[in-house]
VOGU-3710 file (C-alpha; in Angstrom, 3 decimals, decimal comma):
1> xxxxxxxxxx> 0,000/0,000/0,000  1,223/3,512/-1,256  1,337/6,002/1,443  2,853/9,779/2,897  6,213/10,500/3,855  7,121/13,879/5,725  10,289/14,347/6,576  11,068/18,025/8,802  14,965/19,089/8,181  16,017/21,476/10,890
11> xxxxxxxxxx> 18,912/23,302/8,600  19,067/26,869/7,668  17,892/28,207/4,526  20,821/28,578/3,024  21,767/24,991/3,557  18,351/23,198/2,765  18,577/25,348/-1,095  21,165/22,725/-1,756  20,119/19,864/0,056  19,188/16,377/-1,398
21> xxxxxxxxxx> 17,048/13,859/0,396  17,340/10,308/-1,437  14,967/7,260/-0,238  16,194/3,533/-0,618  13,596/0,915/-0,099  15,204/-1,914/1,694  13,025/-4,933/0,374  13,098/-3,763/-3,428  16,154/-0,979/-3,466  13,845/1,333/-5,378
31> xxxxxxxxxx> 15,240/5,089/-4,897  13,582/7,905/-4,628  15,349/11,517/-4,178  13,499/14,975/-3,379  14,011/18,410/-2,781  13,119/19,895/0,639  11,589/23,485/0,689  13,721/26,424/2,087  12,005/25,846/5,663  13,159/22,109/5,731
41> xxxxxxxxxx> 9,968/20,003/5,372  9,998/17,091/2,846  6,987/15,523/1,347  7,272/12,240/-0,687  4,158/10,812/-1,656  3,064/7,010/-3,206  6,003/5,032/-0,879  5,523/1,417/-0,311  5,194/0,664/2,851  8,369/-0,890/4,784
51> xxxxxxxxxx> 11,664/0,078/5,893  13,093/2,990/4,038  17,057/4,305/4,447  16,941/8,102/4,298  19,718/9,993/2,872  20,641/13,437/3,342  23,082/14,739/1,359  25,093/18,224/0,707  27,557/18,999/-1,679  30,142/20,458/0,470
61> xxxxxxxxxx> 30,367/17,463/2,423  31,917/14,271/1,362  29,844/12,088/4,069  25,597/12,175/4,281  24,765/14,718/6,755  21,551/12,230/7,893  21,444/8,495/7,604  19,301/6,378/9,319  16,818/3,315/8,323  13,012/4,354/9,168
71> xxxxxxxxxx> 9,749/2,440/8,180  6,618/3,943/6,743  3,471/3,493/7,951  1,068/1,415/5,886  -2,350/3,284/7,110  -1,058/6,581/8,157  0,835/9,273/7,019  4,812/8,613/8,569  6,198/12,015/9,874  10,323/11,890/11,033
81> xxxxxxxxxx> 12,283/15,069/12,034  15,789/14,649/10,763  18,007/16,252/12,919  21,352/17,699/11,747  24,192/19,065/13,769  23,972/22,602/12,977  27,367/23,139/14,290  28,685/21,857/11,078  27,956/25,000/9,179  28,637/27,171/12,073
91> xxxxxxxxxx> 29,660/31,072/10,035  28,127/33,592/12,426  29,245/37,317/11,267  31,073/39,253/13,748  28,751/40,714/15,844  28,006/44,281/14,929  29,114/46,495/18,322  27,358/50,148/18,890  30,049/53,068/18,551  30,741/54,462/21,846
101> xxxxxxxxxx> 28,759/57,283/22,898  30,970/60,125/23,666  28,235/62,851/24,102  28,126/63,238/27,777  31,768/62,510/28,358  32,022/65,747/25,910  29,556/67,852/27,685  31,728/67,046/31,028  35,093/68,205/29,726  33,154/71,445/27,867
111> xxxxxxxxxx> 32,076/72,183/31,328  34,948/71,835/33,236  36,703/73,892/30,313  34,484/76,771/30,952  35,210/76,883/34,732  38,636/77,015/34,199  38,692/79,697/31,764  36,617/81,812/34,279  39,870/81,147/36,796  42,112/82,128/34,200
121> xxxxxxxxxx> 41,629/85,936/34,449  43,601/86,259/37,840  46,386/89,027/38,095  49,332/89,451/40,007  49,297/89,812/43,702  45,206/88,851/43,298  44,097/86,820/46,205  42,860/83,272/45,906  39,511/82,833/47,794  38,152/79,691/48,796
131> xxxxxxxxxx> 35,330/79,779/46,218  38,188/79,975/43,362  40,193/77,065/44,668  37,142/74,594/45,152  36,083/75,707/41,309  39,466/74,736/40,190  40,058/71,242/42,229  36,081/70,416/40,255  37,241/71,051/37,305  40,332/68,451/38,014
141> xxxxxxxxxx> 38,190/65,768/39,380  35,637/66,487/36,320  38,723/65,987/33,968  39,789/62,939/36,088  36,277/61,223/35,692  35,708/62,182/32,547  39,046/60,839/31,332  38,390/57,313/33,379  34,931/57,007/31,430  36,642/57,778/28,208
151> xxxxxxxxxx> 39,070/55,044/28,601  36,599/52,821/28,976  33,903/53,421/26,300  36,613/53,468/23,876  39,284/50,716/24,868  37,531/48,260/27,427  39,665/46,867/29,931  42,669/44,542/28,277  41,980/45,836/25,152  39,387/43,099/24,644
161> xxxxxxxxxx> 36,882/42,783/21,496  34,189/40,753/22,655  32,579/40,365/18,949  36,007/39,385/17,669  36,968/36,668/20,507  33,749/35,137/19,991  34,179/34,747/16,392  37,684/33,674/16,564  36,336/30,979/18,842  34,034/29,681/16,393
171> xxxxxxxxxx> 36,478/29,525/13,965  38,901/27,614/15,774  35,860/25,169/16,573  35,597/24,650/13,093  38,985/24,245/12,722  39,392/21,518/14,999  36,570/19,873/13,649  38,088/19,822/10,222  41,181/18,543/12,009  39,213/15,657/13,499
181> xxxxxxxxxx> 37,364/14,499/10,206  40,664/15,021/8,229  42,917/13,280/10,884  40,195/9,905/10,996  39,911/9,732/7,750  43,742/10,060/7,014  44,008/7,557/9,937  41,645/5,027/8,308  43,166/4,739/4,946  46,712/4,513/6,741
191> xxxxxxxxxx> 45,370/1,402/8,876  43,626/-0,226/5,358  47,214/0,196/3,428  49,355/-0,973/6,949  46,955/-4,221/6,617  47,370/-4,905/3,283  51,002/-4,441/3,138  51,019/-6,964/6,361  49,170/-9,135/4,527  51,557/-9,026/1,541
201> xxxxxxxxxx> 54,488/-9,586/4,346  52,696/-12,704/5,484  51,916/-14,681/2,076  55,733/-13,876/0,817  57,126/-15,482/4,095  54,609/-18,418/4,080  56,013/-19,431/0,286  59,272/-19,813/1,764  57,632/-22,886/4,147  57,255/-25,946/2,416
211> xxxxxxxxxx> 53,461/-26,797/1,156  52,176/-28,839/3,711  53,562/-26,155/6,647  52,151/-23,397/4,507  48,745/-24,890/4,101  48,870/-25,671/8,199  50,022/-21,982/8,956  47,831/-20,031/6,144  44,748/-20,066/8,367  45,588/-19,115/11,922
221> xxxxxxxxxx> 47,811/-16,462/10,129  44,815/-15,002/8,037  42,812/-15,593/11,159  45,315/-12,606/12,964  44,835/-10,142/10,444  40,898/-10,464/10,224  41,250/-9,956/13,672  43,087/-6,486/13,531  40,995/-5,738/9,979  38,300/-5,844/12,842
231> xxxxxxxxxx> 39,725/-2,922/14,507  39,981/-0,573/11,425  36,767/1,550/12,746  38,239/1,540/16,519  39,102/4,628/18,199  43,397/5,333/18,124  43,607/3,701/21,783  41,879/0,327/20,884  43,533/-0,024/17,218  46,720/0,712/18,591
241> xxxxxxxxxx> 46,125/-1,544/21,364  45,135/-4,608/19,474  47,859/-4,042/16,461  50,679/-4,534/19,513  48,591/-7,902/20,528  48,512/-9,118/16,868  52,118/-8,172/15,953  52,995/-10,273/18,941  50,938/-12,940/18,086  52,615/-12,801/14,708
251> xxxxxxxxxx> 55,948/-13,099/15,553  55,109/-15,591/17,647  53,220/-17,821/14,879  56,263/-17,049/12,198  58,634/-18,466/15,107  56,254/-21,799/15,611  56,286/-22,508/11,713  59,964/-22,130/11,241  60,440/-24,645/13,930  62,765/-27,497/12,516
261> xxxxxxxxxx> 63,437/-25,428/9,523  66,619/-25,086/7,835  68,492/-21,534/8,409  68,153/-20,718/4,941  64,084/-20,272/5,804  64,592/-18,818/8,611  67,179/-16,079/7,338  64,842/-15,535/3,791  64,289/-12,322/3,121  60,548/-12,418/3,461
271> xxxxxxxxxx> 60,640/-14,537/6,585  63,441/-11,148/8,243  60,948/-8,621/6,847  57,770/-9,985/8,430  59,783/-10,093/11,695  60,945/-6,727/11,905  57,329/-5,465/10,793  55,921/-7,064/13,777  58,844/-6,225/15,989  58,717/-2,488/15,150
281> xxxxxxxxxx> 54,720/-3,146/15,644  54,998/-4,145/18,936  56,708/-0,689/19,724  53,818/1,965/18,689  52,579/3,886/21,365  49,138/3,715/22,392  47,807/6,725/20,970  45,020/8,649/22,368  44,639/10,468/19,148  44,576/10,297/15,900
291> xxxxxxxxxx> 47,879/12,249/15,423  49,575/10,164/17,692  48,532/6,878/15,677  49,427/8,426/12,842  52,545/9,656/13,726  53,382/6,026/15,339  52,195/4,513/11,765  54,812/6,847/10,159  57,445/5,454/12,325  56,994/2,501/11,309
301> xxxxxxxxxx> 56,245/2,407/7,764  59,984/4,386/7,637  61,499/1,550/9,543  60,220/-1,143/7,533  58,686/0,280/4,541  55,368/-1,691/5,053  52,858/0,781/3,563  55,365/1,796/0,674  55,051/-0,346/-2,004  55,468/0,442/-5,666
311> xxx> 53,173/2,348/-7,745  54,987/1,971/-11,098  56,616/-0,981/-12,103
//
């Protein structure tokens, strides 16, 4: 049964104008794709009923800004708000700050200027009275107070630019966001070429061990690097954690299956280069970021050249 799907984007105008929404029916993979209006609501009508995956999509990001598996109602119209992370397109402008007013700090000094001037008239020898002195210590302290509330209508104290700190803030947030995306995604591709080139290390020092040892060995080898393919999506503590365990393991394996083999196995070129890949292995750091993993990764693939292989033959 065909029914109504509303979907409610919570994005700014000027995101939603170039937002897609694509529908993929689980059962039958039939796609739909839409445009939502400027204040973020989606209708799609005539959708079988089932389990839908909703994509939101963006071209200045790479990744789907929403993603998530939701199932239309067969007798009702289905309404789902799709919530976004608005601090993704976080570009506030700098806040616009009031110029200072100096009217009454004007007024003050015009004042005290005119009660000076009237002091200013004295001769020589011409007495001081009481009345003149008090006029002229005012007009100090006016000039005093005036000057303090100057100094801080026009320069606040430190110097400080509210508008500007807060948008320097933001910007920095965004920064380190980028960093963050940028640094994962870097660290993910590192860890996918580090496996495969461990991989490669194993099968070349396994065709150095006679069939029937290679065909024994093959598995619980393959079986170790499934296990740390596992921990590609892991956070840099956990993969780093588990790549010491499996390089250890490793070595460990390549020492069982050389057992009772000649020294011209054991000193093969493959067999030395899978051992010093898992001994520098054992070594990384456990990194509690992604720019210590990756830095750790570096160190090794310099030391053994494991994620360097050649791109033209």
């Amino acid at each position: 049964m065909a029914t109504m799907l509303k979907l409610q984007l919570n994005t700014a105008p000027a995101v939603t104008r170039d937002t897609t929404v694509e529908m993929v029916n689980a059962a039958t993979g039939e796609r739909r794709t839409a445009k939502p209006f400027l204040d973020g609501t989606v209708a799609i009508a005539g959708l079988a009923a089932g389990e839908w995956e909703v994509q939101v999509r963006h071209p200045n990001f790479l990744a789907e800004l929403f993603r998530r598996r939701i199932r239309v109602f067969p007798d009702r119209p289905t309404f789902v708000p799709v919530p976004i992370p608005s601090s993704i397109f976080e570009n506030a402008p700098i806040a616009d700050t009031p110029d200072a007013d100096l009217g009454p700090v004007q007024q003050r000094m015009d004042s005290a200027a005119e009660s000076a001037e009237r002091q200013a008239n004295k001769r020589a020898g011409q007495a001081i009275y009481a009345d003149d002195w008090n006029d002229l210590a005012g007009v100090v302290a006016e000039i005093a107070r005036g000057t303090k509330e100057m100094a801080t209508l026009v320069s606040p104290t430190g110097h400080d630019h509210p508008e500007l700190v807060a948008k320097l803030d933001e910007q920095a947030g965004n920064i380190q966001r980028l960093f963050d995306v940028f640094g994962e995604s870097i660290a993910q591709l590192q860890r996918e070429v580090q496996i495969l080139g461990l991989q490669n290390r194993v099968e070349e020092a396994l065709n150095e061990l006679p069939d029937a040892k290679r065909a024994t060995f093959r598995p619980r080898f393959l079986a170790l690097l499934r296990d740390l393919d596992g921990a590609r999506g892991e956070n840099p503590q956990n993969f780093t954690t588990r790549l010491q365990r499996i390089a250890t393991d490793l070595a460990e394996l390549m020492r069982q299956a050389l057992d009772g083999e000649p020294p011209a196995v054991a000193n093969s070129a493959p067999v030395l280069a899978l051992n010093a890949a898992a001994l520098q292995m054992q070594t990384i750091k456990r990194a509690s970021t992604y720019a210590d993993e990756l830095a750790g990764q570096n160190r090794i693939n310099r030391m053994t050249h494991i994620g360097l292989r050649t791109v033209v033959r």
